[in-house]
GUPA-145664 format. One record per atom (N, C-alpha, C): residue in one letter; x, y, z. Coordinates in steps of 0.05 Angstrom, whole numbers, padded with zeros to 5 digits, always signed. Layout:
<nodes>
AXYZ ...
</nodes>
This chain:
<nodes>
X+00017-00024+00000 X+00000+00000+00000 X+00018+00025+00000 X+00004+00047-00013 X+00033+00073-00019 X+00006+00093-00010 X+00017+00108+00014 X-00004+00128+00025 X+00012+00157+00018 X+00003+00172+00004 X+00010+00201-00014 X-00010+00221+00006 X+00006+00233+00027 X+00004+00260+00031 X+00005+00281+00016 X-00025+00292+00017 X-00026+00315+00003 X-00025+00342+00016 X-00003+00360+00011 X-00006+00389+00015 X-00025+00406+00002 X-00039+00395+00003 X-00067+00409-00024 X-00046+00426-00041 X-00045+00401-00070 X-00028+00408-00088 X-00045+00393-00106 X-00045+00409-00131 X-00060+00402-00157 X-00044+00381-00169 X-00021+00371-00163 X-00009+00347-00170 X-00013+00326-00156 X-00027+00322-00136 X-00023+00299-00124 X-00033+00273-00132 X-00055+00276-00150 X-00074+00259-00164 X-00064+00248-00187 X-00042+00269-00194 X-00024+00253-00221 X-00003+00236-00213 X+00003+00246-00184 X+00021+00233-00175 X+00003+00196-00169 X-00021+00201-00160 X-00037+00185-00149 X-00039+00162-00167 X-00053+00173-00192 X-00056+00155-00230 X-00023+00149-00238 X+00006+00159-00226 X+00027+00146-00244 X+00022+00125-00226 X+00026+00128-00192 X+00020+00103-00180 X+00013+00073-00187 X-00012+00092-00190 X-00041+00068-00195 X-00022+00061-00223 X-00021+00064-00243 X-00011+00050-00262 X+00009+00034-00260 X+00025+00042-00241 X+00043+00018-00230 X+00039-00003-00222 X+00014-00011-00227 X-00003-00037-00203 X-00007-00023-00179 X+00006-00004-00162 X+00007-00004-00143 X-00020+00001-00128 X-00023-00004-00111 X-00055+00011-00093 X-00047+00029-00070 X-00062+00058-00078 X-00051+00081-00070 X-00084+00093-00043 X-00070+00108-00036 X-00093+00123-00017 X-00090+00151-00013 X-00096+00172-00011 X-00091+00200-00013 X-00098+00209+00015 X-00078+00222+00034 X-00080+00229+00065 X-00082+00257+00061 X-00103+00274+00075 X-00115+00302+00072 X-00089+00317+00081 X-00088+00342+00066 X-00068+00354+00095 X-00078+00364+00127 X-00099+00354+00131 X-00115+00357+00151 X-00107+00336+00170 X-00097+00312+00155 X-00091+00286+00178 X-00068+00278+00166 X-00054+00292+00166 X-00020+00292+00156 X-00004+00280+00186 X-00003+00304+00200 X+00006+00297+00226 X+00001+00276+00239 X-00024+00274+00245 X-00036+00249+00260 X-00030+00224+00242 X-00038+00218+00217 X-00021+00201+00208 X-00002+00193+00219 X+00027+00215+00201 X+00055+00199+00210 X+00058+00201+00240 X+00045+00206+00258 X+00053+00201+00289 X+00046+00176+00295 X+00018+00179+00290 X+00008+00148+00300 X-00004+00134+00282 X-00016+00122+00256 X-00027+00113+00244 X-00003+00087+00234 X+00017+00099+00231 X+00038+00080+00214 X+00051+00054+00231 X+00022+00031+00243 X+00041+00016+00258 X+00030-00013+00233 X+00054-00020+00229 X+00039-00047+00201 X+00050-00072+00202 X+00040-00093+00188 X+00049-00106+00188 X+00060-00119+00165 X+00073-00106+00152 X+00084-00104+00130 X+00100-00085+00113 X+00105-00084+00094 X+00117-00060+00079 X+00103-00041+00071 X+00101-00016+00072 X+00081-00011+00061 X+00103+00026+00055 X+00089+00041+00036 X+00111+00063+00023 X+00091+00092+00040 X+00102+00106+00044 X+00094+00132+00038 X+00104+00163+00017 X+00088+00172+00006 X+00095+00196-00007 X+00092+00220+00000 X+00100+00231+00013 X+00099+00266+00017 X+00105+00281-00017 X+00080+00296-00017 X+00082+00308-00041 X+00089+00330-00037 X+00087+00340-00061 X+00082+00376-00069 X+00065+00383-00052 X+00070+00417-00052 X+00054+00436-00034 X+00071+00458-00038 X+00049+00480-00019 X+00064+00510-00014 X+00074+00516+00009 X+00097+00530+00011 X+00105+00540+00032 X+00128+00532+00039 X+00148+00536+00054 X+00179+00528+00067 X+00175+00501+00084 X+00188+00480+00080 X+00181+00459+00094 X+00190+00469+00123 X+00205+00487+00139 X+00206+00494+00156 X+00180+00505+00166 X+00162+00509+00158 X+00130+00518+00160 X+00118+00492+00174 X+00129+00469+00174 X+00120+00439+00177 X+00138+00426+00200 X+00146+00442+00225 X+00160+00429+00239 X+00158+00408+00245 X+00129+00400+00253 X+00120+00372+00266 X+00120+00348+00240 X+00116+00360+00218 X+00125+00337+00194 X+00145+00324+00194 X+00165+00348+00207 X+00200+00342+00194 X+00203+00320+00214 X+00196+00335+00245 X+00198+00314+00270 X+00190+00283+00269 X+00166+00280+00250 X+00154+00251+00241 X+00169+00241+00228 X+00188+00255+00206 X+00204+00247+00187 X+00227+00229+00196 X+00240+00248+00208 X+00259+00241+00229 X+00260+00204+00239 X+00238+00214+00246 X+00223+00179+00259 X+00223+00160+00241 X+00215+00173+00218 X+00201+00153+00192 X+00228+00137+00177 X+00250+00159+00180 X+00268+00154+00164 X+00286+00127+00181 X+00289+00117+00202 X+00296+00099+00224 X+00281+00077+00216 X+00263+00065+00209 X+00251+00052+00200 X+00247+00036+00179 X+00260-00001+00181 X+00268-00012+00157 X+00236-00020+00147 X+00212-00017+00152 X+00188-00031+00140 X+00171-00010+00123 X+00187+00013+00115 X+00170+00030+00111 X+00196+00044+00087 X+00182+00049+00070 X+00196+00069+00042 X+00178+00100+00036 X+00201+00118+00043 X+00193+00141+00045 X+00196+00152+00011 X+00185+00170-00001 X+00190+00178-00026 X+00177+00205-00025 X+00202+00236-00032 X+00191+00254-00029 X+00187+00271-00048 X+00168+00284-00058 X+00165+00298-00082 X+00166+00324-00074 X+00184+00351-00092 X+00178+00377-00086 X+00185+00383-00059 X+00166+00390-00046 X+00166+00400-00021 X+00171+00381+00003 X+00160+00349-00004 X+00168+00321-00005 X+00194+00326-00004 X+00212+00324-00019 X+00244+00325-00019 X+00251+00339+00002 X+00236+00366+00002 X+00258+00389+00018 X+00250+00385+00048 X+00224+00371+00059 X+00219+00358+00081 X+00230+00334+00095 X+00241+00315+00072 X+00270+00290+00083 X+00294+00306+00080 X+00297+00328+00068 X+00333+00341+00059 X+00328+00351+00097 X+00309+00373+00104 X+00303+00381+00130 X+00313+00370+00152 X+00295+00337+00149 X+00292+00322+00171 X+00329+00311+00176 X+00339+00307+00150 X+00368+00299+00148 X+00386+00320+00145 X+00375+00346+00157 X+00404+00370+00162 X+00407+00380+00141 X+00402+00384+00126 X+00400+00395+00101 X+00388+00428+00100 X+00406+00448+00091 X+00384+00473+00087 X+00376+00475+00063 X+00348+00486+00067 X+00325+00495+00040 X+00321+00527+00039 X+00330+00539+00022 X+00337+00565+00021 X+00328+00581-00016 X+00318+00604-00018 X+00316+00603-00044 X+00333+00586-00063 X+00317+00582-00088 X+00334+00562-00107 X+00355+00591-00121 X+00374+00576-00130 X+00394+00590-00146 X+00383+00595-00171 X+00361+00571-00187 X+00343+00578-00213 X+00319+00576-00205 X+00296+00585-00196 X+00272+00578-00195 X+00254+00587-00215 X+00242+00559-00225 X+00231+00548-00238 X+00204+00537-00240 X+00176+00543-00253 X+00153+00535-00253 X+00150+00521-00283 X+00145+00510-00283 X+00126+00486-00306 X+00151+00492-00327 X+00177+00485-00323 X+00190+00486-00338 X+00214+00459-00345 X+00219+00458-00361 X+00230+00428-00370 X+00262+00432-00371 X+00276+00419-00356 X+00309+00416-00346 X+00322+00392-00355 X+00346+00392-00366 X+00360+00378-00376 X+00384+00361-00348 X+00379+00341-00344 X+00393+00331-00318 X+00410+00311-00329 X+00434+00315-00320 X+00457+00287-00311 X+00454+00261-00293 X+00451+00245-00302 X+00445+00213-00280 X+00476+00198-00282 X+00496+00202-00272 X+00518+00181-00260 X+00507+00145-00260 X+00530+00138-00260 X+00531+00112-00256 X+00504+00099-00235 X+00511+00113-00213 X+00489+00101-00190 X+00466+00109-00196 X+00458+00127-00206 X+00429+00137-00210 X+00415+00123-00233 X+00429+00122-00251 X+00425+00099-00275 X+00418+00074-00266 X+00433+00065-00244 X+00424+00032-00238 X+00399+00046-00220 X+00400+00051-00198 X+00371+00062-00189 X+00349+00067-00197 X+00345+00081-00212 X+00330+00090-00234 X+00318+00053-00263 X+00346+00042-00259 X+00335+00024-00280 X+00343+00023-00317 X+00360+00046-00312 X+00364+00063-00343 X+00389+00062-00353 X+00394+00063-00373 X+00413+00067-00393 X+00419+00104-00399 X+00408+00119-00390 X+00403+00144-00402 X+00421+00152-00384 X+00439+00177-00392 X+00458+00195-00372 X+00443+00227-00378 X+00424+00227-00384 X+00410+00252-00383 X+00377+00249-00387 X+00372+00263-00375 X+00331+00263-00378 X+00322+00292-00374 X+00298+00290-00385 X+00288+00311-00373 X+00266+00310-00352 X+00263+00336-00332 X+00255+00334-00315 X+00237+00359-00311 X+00210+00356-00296 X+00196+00385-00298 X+00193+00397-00278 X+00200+00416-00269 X+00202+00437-00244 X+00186+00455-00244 X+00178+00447-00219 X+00162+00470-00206 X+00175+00482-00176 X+00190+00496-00172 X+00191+00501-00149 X+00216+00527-00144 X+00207+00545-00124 X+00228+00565-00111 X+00245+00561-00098 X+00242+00546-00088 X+00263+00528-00062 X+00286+00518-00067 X+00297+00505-00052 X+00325+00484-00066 X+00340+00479-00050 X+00347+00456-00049 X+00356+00439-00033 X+00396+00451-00026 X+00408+00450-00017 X+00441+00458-00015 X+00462+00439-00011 X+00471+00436-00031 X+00493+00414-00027 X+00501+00409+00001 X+00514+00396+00005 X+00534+00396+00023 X+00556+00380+00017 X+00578+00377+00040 X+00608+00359+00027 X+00594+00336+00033 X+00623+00319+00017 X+00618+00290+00019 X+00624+00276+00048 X+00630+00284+00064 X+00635+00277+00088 X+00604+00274+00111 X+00589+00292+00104 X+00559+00295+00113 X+00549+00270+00098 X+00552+00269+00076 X+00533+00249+00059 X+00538+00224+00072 X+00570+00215+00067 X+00584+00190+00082 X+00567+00180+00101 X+00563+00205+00128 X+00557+00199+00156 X+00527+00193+00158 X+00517+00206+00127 X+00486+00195+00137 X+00479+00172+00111 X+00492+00161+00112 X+00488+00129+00085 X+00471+00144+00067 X+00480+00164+00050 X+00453+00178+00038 X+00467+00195+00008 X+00460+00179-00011 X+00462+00194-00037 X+00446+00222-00041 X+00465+00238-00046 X+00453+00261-00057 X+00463+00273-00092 X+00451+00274-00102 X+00446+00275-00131 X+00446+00317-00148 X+00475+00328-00149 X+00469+00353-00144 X+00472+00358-00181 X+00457+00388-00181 X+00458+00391-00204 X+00452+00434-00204 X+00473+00447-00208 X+00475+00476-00206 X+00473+00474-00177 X+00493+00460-00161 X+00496+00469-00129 X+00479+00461-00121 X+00459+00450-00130 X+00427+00445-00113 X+00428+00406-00114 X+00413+00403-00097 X+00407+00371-00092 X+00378+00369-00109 X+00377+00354-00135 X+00353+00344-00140 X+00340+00326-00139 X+00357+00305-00127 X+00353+00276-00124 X+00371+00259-00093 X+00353+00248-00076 X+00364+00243-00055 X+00359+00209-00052 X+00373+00190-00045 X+00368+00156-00048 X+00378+00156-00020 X+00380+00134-00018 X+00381+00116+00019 X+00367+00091+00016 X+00370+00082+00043 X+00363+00058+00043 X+00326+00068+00056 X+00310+00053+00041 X+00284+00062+00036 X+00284+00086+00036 X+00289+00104+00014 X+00292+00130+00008 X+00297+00136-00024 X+00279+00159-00022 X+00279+00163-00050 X+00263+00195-00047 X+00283+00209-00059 X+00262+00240-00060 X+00271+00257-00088 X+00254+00275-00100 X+00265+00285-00124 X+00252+00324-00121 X+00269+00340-00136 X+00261+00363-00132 X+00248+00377-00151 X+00243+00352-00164 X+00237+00356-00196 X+00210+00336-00185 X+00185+00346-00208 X+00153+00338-00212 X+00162+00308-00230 X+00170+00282-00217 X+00170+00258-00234 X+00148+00253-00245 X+00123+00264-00238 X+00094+00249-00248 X+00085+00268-00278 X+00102+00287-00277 X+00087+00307-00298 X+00097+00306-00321 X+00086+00316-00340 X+00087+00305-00368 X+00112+00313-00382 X+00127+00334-00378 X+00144+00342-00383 X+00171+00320-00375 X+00168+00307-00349 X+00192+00290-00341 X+00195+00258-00362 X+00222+00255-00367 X+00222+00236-00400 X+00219+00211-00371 X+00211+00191-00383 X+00208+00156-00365 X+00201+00166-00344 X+00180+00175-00337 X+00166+00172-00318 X+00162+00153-00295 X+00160+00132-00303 X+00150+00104-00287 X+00179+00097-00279 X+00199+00110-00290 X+00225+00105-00281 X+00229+00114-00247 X+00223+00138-00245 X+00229+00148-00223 X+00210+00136-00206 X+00186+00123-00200 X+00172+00110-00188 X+00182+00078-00178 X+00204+00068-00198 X+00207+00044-00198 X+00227+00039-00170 X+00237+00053-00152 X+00246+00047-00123 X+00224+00034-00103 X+00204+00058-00103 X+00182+00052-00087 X+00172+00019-00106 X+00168+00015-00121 X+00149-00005-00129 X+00170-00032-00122 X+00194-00024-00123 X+00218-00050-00122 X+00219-00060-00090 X+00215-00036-00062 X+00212-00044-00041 X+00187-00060-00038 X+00168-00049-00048 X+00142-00069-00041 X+00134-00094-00053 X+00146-00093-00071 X+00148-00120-00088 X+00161-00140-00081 
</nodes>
């Protein structure tokens, strides 16, 4: 089961239908019972994914999210996957600052670099894709010494992190569900590989 928090974001439903076309079976959590959710709802007996999507505002606006995050990320039965604001709420929870982007970008289509590791992750042959952005924000590098200490790929591209992996982890700063992003079902295929 893949439960997609919504920040009342007009994407979440596309995010919802790439899902569902995955086979997967999806459920949509209000931003009304966001919190209460990840505090207490998430006790299972099984694998099961969650998605923090898109939304408005500074994920610092979401303290008690990041605090759940925190928690969520400790956790081998559960696969976190963050989209947009998604991303910048696991970059948060994992020390990371979110600060204006260096390019910000709405409904616009970016030409990205995928390395060796992202290629096998991903599933692909491609060392470039494109990707569609929406967002002011942006994630901030940091050294490789931070990354080391937290078992945690970070994926940078113009100083900014657009892509973050881990062990059940997966977040992008880029819109993977939207039409503009090339293989789509690519960037979904982490989450679908844990539950499977």
């Amino acid at each position: 089961m893949v439960y997609i928090c919504d920040f009342d974001d007009s994407f979440t439903y596309n995010i919802y239908s790439e899902i569902s076309l995955s086979g997967l079976k999806a459920t949509v959590i209000s931003k009304n019972s966001i919190k209460e959710f990840l505090e207490t709802n998430i006790n299972t007996k099984g694998k099961l994914a969650i998605v923090l999507g898109p939304g408005p505002f500074h994920p610092d606006d979401y303290p008690e999210i990041v605090t759940a995050v925190k928690k969520i990320l400790t956790r081998k039965d559960l696969f976190l996957m963050g989209i947009c604001l998604g991303h910048q709420l696991i970059a948060r929870a994992l020390g990371y600052e979110v600060d204006r982007s260096i390019n910000p970008k709405h409904g616009e289509v970016e030409k990205i670099g995928l390395d060796i590791k992202a290629r096998k992750l991903l599933g692909t042959s491609e060392s470039q894709v494109f990707v569609q952005r929406y967002n002011s924000l942006g994630v901030k590098a940091k050294d490789k010494e931070f990354l080391k200490s937290n078992d945690i790929d970070a994926f940078v591209n113009n100083k900014e992190i657009f892509m973050l992996s881990g062990k059940g982890l997966i977040s992008y700063q880029f819109h993977p569900e939207s039409v503009g992003t090339s293989f789509r079902s690519r960037f979904f295929r982490p989450l679908k590989t844990f539950l499977l």
